[in-house]
PQR file with spaces between the fields and no chain letter, atoms N, CA, C, O and H, PARSE charges and radii, in Angstrom:
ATOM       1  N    UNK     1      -6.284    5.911  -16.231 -0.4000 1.5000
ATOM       2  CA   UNK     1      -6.508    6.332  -14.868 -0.0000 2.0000
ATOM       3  C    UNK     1      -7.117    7.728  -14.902  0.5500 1.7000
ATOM       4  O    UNK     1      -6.751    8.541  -15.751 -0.5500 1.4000
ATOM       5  N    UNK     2      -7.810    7.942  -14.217 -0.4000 1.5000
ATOM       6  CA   UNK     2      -9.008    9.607  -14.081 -0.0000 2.0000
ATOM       7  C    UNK     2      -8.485   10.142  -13.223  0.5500 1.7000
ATOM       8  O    UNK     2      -8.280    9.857  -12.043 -0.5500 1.4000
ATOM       9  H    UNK     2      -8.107    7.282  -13.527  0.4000 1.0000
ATOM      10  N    UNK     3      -8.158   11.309  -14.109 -0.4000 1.5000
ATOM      11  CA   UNK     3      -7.586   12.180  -12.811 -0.0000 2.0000
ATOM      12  C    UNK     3      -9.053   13.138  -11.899  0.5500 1.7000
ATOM      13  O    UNK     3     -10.140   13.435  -12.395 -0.5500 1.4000
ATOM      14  H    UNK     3      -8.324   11.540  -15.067  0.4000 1.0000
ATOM      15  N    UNK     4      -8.619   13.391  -10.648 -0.4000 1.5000
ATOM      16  CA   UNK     4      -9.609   13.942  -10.313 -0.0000 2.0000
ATOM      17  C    UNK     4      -9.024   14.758   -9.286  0.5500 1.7000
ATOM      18  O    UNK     4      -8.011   14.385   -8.694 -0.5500 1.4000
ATOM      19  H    UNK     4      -7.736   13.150  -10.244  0.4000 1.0000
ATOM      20  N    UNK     5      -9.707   16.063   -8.988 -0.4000 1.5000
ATOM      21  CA   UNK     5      -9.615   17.020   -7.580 -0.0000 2.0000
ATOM      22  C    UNK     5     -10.163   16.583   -6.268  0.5500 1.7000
ATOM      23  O    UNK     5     -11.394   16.596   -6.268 -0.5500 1.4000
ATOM      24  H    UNK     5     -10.530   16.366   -9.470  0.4000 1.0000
ATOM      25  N    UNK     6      -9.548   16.147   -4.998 -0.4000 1.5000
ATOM      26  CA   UNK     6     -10.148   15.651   -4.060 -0.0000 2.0000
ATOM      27  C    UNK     6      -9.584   16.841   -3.065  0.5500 1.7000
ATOM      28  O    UNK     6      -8.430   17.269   -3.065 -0.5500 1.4000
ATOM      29  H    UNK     6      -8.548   16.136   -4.998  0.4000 1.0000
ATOM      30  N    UNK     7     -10.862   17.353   -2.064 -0.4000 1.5000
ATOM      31  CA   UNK     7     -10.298   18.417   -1.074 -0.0000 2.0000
ATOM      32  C    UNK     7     -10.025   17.105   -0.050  0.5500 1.7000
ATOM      33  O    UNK     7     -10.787   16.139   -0.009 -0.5500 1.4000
ATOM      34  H    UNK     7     -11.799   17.005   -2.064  0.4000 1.0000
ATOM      35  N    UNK     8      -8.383   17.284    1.054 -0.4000 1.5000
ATOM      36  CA   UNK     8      -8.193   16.862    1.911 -0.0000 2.0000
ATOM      37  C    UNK     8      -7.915   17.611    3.503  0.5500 1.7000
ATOM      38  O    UNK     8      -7.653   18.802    3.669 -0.5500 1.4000
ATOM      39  H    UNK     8      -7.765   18.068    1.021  0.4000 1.0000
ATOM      40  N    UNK     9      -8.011   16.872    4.274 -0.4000 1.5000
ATOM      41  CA   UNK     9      -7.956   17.414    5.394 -0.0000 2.0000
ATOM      42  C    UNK     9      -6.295   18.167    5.241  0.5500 1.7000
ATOM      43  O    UNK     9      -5.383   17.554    4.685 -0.5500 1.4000
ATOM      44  H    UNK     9      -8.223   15.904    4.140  0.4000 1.0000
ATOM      45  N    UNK    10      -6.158   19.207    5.678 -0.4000 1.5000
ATOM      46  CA   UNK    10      -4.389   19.662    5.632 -0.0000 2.0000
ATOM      47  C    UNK    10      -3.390   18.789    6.160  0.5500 1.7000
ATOM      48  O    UNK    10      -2.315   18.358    5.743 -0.5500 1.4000
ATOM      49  H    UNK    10      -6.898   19.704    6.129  0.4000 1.0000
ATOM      50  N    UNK    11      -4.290   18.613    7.550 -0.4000 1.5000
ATOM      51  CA   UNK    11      -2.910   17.657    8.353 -0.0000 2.0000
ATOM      52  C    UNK    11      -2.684   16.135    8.076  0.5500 1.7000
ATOM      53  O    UNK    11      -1.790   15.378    8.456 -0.5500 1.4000
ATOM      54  H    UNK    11      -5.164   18.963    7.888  0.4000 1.0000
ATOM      55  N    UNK    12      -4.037   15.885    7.111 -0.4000 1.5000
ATOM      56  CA   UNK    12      -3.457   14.635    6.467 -0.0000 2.0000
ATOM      57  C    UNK    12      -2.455   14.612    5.620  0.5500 1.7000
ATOM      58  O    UNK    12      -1.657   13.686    5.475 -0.5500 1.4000
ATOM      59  H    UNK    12      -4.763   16.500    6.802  0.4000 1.0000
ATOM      60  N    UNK    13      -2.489   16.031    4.821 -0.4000 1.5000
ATOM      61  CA   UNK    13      -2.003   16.058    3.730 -0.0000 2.0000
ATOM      62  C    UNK    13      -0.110   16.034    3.586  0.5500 1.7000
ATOM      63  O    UNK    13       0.792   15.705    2.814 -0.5500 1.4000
ATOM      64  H    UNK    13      -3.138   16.784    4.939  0.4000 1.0000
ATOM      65  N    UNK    14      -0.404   16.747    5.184 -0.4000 1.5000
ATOM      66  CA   UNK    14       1.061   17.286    6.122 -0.0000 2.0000
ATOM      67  C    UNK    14       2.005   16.096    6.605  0.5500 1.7000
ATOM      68  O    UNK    14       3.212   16.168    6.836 -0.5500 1.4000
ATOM      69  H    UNK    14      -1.136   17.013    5.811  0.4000 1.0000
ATOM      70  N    UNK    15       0.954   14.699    6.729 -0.4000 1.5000
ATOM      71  CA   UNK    15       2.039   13.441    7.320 -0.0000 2.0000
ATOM      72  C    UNK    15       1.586   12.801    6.178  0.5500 1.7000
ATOM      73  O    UNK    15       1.945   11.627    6.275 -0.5500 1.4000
ATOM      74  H    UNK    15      -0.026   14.641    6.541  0.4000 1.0000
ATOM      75  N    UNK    16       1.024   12.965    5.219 -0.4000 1.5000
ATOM      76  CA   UNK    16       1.663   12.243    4.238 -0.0000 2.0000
ATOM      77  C    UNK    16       2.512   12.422    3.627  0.5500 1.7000
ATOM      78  O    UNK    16       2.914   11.401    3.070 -0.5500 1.4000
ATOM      79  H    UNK    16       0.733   13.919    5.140  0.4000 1.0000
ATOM      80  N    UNK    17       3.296   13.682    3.329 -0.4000 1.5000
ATOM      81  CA   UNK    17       3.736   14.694    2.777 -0.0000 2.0000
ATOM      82  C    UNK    17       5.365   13.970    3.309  0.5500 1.7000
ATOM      83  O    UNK    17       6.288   13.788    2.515 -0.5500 1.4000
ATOM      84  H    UNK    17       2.971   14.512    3.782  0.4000 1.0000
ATOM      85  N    UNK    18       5.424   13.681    4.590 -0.4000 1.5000
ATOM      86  CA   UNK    18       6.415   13.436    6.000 -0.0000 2.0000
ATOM      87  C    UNK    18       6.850   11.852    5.647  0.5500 1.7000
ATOM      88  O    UNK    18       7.994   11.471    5.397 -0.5500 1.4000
ATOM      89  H    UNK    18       4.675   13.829    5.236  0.4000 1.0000
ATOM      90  N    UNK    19       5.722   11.090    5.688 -0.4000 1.5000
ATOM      91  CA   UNK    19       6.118   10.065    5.633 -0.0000 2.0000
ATOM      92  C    UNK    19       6.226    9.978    3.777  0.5500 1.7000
ATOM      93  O    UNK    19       7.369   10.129    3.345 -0.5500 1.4000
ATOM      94  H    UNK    19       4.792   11.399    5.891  0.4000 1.0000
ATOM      95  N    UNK    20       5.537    9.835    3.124 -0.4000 1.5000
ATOM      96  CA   UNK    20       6.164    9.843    1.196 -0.0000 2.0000
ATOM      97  C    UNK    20       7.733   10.182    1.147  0.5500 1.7000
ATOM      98  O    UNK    20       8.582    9.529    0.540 -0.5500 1.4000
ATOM      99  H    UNK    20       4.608    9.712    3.475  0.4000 1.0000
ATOM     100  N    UNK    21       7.973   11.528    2.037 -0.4000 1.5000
ATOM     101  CA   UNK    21       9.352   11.500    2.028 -0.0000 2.0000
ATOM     102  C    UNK    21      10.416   10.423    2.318  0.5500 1.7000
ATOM     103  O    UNK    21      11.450    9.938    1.859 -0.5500 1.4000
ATOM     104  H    UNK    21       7.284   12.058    2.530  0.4000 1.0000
ATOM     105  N    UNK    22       9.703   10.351    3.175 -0.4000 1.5000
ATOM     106  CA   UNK    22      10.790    9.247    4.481 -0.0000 2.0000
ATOM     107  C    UNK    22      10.615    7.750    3.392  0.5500 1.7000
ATOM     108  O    UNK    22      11.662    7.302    2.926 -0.5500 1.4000
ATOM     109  H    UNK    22       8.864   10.745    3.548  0.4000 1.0000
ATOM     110  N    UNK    23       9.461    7.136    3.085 -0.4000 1.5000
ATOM     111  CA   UNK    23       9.447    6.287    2.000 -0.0000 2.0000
ATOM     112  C    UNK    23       9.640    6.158    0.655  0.5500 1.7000
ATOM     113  O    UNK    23       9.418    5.144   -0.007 -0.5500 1.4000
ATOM     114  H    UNK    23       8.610    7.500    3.464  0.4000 1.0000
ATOM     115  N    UNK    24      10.112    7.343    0.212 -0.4000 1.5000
ATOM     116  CA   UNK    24      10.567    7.646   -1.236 -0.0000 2.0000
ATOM     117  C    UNK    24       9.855    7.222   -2.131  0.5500 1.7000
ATOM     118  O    UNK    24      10.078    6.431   -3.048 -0.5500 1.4000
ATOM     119  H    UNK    24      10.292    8.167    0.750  0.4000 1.0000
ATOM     120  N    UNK    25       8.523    8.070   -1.678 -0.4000 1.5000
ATOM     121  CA   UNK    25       7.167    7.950   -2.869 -0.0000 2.0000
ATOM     122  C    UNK    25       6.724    9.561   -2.772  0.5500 1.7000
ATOM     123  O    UNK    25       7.030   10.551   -2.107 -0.5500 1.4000
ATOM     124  H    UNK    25       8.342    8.712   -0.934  0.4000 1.0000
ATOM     125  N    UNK    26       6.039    9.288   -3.584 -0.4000 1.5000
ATOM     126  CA   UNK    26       5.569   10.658   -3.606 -0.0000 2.0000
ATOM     127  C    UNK    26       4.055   11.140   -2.756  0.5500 1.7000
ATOM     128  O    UNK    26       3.436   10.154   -2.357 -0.5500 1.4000
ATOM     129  H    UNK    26       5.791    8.484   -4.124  0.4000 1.0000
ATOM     130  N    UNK    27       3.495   12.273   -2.485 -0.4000 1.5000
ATOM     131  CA   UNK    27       2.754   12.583   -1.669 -0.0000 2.0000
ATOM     132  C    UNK    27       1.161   11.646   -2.155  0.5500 1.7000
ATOM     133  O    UNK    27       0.538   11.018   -1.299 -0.5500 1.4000
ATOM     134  H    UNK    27       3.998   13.075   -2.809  0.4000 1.0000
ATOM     135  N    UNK    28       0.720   11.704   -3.561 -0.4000 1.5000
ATOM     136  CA   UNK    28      -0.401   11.077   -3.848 -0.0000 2.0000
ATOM     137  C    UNK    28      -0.074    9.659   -3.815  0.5500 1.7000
ATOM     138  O    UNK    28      -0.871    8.897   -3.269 -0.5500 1.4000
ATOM     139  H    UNK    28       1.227   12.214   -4.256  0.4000 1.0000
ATOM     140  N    UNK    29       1.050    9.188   -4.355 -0.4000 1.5000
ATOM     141  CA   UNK    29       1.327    7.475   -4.057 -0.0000 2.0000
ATOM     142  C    UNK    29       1.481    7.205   -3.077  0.5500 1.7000
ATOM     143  O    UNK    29       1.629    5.988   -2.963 -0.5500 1.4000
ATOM     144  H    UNK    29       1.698    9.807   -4.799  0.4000 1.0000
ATOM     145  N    UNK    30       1.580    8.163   -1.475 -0.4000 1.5000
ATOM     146  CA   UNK    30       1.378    7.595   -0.371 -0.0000 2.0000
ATOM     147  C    UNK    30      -0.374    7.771    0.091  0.5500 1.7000
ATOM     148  O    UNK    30      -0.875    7.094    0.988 -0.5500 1.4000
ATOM     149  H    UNK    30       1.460    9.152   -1.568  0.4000 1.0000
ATOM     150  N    UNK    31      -0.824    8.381   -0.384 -0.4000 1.5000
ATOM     151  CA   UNK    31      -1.979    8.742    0.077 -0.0000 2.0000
ATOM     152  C    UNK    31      -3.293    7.252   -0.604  0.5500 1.7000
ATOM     153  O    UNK    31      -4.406    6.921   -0.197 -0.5500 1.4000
ATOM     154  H    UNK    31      -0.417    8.932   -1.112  0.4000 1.0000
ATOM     155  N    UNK    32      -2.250    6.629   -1.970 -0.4000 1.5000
ATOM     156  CA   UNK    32      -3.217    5.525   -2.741 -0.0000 2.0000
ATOM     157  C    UNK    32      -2.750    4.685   -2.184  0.5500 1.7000
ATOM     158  O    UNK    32      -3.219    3.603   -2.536 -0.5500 1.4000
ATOM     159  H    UNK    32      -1.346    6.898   -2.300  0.4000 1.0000
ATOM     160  N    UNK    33      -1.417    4.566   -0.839 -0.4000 1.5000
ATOM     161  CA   UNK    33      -0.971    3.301   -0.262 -0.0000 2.0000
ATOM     162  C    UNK    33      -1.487    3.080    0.774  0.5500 1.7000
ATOM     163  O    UNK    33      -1.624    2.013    1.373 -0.5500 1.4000
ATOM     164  H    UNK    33      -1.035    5.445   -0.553  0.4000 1.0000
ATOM     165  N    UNK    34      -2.026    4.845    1.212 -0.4000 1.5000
ATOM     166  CA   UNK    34      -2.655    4.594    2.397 -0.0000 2.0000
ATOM     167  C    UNK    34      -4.383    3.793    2.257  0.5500 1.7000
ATOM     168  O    UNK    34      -4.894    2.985    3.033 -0.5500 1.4000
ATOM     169  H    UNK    34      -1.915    5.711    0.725  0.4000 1.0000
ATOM     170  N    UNK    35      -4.976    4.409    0.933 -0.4000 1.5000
ATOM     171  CA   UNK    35      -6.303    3.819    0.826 -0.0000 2.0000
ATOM     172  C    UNK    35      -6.377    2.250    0.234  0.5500 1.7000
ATOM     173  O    UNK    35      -7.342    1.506    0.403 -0.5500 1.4000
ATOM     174  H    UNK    35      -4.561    5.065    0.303  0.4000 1.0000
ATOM     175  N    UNK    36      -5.195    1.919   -0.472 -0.4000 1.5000
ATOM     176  CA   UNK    36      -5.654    0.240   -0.507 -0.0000 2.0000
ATOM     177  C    UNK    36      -4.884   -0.187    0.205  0.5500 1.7000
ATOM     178  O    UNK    36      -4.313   -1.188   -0.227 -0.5500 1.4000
ATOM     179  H    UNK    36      -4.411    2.524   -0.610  0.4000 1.0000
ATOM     180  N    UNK    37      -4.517    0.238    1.422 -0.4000 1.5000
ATOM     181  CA   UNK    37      -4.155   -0.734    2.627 -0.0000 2.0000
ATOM     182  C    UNK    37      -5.588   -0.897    3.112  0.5500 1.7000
ATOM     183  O    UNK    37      -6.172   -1.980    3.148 -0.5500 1.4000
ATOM     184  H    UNK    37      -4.981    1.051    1.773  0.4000 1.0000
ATOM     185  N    UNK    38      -6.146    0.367    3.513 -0.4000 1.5000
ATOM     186  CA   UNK    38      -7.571    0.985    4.261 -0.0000 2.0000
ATOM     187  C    UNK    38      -8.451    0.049    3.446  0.5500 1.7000
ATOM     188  O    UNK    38      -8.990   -0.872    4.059 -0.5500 1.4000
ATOM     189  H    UNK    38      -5.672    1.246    3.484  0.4000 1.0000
ATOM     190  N    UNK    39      -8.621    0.148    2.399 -0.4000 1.5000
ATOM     191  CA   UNK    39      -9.743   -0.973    1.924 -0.0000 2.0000
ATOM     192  C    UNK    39      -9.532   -2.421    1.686  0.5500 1.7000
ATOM     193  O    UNK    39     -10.489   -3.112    1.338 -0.5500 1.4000
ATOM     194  H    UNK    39      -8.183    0.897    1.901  0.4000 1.0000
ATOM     195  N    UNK    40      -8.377   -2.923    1.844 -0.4000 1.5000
ATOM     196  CA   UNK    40      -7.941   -4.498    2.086 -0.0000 2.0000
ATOM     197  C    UNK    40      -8.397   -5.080    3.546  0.5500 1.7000
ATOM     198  O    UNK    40      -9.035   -6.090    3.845 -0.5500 1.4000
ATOM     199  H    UNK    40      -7.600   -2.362    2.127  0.4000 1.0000
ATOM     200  N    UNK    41      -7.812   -4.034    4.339 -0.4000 1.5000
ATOM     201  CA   UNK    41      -8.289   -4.331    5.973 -0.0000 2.0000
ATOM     202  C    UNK    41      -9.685   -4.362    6.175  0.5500 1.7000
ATOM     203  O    UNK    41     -10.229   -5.179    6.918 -0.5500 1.4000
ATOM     204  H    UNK    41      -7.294   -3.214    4.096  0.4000 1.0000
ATOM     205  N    UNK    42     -10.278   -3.496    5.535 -0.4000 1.5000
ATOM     206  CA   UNK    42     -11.988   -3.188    5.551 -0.0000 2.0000
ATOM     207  C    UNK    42     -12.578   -4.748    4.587  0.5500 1.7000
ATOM     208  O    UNK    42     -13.762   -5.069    4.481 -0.5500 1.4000
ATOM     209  H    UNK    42      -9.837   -2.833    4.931  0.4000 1.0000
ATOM     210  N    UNK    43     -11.992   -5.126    4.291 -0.4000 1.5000
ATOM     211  CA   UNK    43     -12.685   -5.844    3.116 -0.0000 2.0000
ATOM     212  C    UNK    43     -12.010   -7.874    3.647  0.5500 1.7000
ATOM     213  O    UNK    43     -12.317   -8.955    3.144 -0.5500 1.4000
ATOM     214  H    UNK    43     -11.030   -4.865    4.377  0.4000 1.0000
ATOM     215  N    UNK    44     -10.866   -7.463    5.052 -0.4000 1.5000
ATOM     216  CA   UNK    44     -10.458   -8.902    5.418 -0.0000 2.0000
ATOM     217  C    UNK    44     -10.389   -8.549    7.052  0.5500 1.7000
ATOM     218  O    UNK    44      -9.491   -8.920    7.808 -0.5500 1.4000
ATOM     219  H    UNK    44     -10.617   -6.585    5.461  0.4000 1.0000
ATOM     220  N    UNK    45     -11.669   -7.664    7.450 -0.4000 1.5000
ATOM     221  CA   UNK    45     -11.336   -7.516    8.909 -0.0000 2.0000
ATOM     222  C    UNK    45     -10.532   -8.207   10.063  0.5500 1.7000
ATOM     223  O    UNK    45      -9.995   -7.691   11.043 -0.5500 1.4000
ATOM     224  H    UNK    45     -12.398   -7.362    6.836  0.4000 1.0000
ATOM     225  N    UNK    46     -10.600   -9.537    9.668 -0.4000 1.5000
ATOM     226  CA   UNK    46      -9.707  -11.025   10.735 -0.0000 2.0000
ATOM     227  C    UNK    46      -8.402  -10.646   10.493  0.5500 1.7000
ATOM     228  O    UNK    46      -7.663  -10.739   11.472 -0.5500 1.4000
ATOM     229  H    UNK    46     -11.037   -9.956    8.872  0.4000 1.0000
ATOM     230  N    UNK    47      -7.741  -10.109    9.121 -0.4000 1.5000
ATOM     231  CA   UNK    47      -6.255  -10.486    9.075 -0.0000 2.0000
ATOM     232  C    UNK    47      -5.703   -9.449    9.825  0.5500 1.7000
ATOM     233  O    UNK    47      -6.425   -8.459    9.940 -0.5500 1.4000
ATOM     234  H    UNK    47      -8.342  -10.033    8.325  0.4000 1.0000
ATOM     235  N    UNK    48      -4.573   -9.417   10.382 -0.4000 1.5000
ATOM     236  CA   UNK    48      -3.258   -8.323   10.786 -0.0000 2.0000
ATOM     237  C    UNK    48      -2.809   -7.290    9.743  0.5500 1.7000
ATOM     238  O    UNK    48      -3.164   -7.553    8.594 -0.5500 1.4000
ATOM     239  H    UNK    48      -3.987  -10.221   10.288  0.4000 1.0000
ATOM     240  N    UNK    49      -2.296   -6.477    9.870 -0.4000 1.5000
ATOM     241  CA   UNK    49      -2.088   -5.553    8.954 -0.0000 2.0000
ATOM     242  C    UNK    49      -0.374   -6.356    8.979  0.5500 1.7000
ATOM     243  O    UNK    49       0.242   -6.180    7.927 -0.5500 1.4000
ATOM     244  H    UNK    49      -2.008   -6.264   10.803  0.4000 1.0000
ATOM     245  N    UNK    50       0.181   -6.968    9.787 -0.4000 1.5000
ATOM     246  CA   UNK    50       1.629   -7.403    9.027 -0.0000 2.0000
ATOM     247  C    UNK    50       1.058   -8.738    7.837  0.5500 1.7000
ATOM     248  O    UNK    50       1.728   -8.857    6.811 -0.5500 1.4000
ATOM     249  H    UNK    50      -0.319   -7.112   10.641  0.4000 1.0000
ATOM     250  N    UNK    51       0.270   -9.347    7.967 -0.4000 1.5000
ATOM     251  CA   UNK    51      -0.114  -10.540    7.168 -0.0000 2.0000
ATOM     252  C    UNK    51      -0.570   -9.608    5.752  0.5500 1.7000
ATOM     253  O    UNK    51      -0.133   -9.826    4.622 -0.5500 1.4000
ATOM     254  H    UNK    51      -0.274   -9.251    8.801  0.4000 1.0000
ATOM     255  N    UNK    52      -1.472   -8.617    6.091 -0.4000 1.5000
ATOM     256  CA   UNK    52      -1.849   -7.522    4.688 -0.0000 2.0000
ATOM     257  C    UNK    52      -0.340   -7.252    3.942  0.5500 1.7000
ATOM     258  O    UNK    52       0.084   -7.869    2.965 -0.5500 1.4000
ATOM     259  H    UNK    52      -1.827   -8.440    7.008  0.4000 1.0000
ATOM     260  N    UNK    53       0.301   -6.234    4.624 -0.4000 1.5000
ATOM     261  CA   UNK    53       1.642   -6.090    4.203 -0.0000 2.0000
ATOM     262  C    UNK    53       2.522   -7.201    3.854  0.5500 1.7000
ATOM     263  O    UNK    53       2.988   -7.072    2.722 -0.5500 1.4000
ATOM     264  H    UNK    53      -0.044   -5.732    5.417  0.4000 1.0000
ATOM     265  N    UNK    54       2.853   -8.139    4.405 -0.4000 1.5000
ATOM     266  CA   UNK    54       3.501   -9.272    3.438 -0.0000 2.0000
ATOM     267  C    UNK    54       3.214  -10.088    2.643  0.5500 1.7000
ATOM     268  O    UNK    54       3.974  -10.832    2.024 -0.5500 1.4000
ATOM     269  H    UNK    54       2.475   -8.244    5.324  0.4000 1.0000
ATOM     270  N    UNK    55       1.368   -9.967    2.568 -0.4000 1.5000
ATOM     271  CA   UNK    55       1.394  -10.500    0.999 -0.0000 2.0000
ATOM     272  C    UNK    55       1.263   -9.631    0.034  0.5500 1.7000
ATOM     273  O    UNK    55       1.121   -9.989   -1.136 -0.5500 1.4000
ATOM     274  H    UNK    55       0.751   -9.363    3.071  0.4000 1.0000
ATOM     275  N    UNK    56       1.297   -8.252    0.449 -0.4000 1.5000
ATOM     276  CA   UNK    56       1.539   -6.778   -0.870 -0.0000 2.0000
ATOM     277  C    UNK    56       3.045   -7.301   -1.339  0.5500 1.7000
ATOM     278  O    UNK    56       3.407   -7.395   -2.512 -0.5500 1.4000
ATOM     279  H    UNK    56       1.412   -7.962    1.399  0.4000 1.0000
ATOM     280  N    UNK    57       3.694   -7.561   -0.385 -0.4000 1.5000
ATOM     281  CA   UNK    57       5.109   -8.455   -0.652 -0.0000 2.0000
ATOM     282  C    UNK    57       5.258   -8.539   -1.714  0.5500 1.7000
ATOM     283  O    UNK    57       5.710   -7.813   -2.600 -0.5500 1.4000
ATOM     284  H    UNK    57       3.400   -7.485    0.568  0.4000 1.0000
ATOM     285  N    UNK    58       4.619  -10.041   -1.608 -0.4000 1.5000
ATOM     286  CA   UNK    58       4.688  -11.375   -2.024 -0.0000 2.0000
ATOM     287  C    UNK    58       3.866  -10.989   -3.215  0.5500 1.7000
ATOM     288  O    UNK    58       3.917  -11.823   -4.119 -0.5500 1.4000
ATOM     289  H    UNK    58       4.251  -10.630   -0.889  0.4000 1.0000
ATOM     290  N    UNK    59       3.442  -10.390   -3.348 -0.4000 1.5000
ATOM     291  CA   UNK    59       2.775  -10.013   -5.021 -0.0000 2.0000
ATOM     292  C    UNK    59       3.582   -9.023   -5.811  0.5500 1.7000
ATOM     293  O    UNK    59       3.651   -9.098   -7.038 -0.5500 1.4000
ATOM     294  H    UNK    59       3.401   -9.713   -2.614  0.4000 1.0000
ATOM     295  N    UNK    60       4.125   -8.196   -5.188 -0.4000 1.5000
ATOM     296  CA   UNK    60       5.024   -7.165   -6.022 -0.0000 2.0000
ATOM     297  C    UNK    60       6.054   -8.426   -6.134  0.5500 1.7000
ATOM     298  O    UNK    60       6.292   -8.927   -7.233 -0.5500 1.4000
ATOM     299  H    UNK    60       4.069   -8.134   -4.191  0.4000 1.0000
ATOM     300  N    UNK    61       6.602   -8.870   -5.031 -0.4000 1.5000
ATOM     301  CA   UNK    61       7.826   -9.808   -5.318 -0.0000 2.0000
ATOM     302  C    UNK    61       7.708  -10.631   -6.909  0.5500 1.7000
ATOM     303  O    UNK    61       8.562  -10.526   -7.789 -0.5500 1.4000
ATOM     304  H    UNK    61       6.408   -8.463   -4.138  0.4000 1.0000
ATOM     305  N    UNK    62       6.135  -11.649   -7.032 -0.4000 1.5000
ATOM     306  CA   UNK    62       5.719  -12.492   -7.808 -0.0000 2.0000
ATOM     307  C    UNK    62       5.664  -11.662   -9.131  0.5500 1.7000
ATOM     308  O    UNK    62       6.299  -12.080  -10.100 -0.5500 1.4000
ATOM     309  H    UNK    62       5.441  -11.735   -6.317  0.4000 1.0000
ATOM     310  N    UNK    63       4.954  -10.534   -9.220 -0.4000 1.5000
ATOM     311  CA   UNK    63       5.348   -9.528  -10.739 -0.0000 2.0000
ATOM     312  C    UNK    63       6.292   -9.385  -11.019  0.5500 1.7000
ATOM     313  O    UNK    63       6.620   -9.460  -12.204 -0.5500 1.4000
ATOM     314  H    UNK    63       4.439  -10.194   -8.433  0.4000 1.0000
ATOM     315  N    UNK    64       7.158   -9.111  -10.030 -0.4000 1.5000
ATOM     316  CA   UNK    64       8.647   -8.954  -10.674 -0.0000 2.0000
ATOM     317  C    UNK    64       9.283  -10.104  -10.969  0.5500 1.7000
ATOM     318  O    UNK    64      10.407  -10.043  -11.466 -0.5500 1.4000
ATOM     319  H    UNK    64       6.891   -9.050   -9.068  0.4000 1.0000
ATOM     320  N    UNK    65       8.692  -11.297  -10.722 -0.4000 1.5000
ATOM     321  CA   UNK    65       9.456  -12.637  -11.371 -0.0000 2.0000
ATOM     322  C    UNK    65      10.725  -12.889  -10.420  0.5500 1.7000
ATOM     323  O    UNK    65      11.825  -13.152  -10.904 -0.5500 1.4000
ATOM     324  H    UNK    65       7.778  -11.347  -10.318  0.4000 1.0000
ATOM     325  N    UNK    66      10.576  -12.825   -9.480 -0.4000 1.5000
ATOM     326  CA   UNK    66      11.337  -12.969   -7.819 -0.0000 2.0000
ATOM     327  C    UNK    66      11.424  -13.830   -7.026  0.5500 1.7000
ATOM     328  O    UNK    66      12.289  -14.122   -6.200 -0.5500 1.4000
ATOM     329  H    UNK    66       9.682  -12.611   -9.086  0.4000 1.0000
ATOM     330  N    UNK    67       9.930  -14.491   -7.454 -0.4000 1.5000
ATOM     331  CA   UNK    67       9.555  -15.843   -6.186 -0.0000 2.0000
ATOM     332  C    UNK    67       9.743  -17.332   -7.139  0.5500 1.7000
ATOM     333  O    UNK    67       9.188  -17.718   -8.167 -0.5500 1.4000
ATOM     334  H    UNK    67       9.227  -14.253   -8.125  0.4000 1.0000
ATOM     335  N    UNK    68      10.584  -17.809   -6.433 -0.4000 1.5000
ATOM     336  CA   UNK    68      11.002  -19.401   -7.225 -0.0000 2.0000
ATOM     337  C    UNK    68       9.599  -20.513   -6.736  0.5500 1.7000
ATOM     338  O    UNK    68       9.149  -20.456   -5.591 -0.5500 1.4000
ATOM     339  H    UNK    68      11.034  -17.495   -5.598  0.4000 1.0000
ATOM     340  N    UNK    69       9.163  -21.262   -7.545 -0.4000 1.5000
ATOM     341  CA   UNK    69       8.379  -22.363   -6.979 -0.0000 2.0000
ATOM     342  C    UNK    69       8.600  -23.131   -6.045  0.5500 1.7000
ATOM     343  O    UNK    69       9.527  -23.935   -6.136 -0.5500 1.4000
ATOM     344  H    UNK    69       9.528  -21.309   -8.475  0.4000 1.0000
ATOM     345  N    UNK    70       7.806  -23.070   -4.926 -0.4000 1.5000
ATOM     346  CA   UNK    70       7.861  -24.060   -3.685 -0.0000 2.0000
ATOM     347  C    UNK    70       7.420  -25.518   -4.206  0.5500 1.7000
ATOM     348  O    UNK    70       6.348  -25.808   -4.735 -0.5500 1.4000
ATOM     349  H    UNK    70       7.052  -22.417   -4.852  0.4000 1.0000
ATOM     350  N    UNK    71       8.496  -26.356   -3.930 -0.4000 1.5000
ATOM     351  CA   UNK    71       7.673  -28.021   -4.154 -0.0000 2.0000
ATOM     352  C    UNK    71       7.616  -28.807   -2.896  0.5500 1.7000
ATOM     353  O    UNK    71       8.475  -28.825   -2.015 -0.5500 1.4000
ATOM     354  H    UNK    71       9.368  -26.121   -3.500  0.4000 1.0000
ATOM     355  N    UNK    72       6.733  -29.316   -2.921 -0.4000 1.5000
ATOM     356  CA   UNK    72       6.450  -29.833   -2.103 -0.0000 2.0000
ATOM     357  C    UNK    72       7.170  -31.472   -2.117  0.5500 1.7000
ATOM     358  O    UNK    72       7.013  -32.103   -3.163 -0.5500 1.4000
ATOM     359  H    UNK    72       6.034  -29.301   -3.636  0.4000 1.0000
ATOM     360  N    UNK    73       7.908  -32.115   -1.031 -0.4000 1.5000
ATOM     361  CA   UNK    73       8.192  -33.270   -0.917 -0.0000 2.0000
ATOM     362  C    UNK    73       7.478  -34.648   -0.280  0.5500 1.7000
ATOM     363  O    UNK    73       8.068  -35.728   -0.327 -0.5500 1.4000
ATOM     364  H    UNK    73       8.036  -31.603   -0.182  0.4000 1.0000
């Protein structure tokens, strides 16, 4: 991963800062949650951002070896 210097706006920097807390991440891992939410939505304009968010779910769930196989009857 490349690290790099990015100048940000302050008061972005200020509610991310707010909310990372409140979500128990840190200030740059909220700021990379905020941009691949931002580029999933950009990239599936039709879906909802709750349909985005529950299949971020459903994939962290599936890495962690969480989700049992659905069969079909």
């Amino acid at each position: 991963m490349s690290n790099q210097s990015v100048r940000l706006d302050p008061s972005l920097m200020e509610r991310a800062t707010i909310i990372a807390k409140a979500l128990n991440r840190t200030t740059p891992k909220q700021i990379e949650h905020w941009a691949k939410i931002g580029e999933i939505m950009e990239d599936n304009p039709d879906l909802p951002y709750e349909f985005v968010k529950q299949a971020l779910i459903a994939k962290a769930e599936l890495e962690a070896g969480k989700l049992e196989p659905y069969h079909f009857d």
